[in-house]
C-alpha positions in Angstrom: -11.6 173.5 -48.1 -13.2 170.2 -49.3 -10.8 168.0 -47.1 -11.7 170.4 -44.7 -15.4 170.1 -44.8 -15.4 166.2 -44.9 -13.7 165.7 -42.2 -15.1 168.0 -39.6 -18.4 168.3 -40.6 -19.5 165.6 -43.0 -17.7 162.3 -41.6 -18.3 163.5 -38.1 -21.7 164.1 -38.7 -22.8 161.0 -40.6 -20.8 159.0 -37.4 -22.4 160.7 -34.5 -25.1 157.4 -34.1 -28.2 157.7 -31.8 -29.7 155.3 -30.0 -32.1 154.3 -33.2 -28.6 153.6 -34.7 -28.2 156.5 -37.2 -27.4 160.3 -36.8 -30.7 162.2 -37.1 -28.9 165.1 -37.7 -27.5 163.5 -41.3 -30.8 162.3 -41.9 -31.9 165.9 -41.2 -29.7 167.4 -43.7 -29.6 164.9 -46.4 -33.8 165.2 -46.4 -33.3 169.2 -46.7 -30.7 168.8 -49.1 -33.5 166.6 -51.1 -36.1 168.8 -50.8 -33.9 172.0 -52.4 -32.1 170.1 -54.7 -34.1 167.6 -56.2 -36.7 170.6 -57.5 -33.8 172.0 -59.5 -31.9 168.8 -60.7 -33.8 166.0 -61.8 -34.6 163.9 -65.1 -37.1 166.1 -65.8 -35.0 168.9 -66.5 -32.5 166.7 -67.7 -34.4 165.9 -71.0 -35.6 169.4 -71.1 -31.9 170.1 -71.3 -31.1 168.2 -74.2 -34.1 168.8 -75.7 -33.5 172.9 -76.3 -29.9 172.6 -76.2 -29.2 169.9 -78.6 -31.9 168.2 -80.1 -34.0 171.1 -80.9 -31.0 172.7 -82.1 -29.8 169.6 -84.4 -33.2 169.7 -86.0 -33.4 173.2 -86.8 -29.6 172.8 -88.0 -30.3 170.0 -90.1 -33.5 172.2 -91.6 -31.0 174.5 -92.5 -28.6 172.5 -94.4 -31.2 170.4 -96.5 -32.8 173.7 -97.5 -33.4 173.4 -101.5 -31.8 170.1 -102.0 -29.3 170.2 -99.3 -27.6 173.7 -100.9 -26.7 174.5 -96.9 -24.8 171.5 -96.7 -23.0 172.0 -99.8 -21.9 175.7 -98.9 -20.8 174.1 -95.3 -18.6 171.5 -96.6 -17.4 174.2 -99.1 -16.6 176.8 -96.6 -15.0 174.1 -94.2 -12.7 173.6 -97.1 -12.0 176.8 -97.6 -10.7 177.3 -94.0 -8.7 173.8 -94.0 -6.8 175.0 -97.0 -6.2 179.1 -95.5 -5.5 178.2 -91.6 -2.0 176.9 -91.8 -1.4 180.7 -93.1 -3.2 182.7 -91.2 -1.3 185.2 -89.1 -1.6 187.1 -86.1 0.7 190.0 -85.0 0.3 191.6 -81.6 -0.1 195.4 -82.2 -0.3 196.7 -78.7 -0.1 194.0 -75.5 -2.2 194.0 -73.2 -1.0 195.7 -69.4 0.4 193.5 -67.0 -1.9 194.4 -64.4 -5.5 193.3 -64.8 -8.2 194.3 -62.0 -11.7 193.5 -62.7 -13.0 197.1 -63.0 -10.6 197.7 -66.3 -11.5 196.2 -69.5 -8.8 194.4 -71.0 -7.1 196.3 -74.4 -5.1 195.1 -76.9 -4.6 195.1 -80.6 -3.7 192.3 -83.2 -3.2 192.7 -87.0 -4.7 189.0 -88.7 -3.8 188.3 -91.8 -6.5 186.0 -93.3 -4.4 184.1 -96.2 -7.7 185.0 -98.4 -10.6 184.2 -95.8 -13.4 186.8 -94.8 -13.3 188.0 -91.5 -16.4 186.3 -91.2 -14.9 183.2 -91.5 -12.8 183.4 -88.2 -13.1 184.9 -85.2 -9.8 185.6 -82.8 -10.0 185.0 -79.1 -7.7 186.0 -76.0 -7.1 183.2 -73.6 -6.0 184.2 -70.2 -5.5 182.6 -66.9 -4.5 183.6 -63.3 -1.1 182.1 -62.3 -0.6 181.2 -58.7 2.1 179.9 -56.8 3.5 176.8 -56.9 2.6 176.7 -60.5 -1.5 176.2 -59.4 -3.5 178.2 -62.2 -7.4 178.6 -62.4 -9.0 177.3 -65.9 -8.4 179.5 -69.1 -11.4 181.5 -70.0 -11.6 182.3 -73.5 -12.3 185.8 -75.1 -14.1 186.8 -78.2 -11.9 189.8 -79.9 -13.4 192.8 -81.1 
């Protein structure tokens, strides 16, 4: 569809010189194209964007874990130990599979039984990952699944 587009729209386009020597038409569309896009993507929200999603969020993490002399911190690097030493033994049997047949107006059901070598459920979370598989071995991207 790309390949598509480029070459008999685009290319074309952006080719089709007047006599001022370029294509009003692709100046046209490339000054319409500013005017909606730029609103929407610039630096502006750029920073905003790593502002909220990660800065502010690193600061309010790091609040958290230097709480009362960095007790967060300790009960992180505690925990994460916990998990190292459980995950090689964690265990997941699948109880009832999930049908074959998958439409969009069904919600997807199946059951696992975890075994959690000693960690809190809490502690983990299980997902389903499922893709669409297409002919000549073409698949979309995995989405990921929290399991209830």
């Amino acid at each position: 569809l790309i390949l598509h587009t480029l070459r008999e729209e685009v290319v074309p386009l952006y080719y089709q010189r007047g006599p001022q020597g370029h294509s009003t038409e692709w100046v046209r569309r490339a000054k319409q194209a500013m005017m909606t896009v730029i609103p929407r993507f610039n630096m502006q929200r750029v920073l905003r964007d790593y502002t909220d999603k990660l800065y502010r969020r690193a600061t309010e993490q790091y609040a958290r874990l230097a709480h009362e002399q960095y007790s967060g911190a300790r009960q992180l690097a505690e925990w994460k130990q916990r998990v190292r030493q459980a995950w090689s033994r964690i265990d997941l049997r699948l109880i009832e599979a999930a049908s074959a047949e998958i439409t969009r107006d069904r919600n997807l059901r199946m059951r696992v039984a975890v075994s959690l070598a000693g960690l809190q459920p809490g502690d983990v979370r299980v997902e389903f990952v499922a893709r669409r598989l297409l002919p000549q071995a073409a698949t979309d991207a995995p989405a990921a699944v929290l399991v209830r």
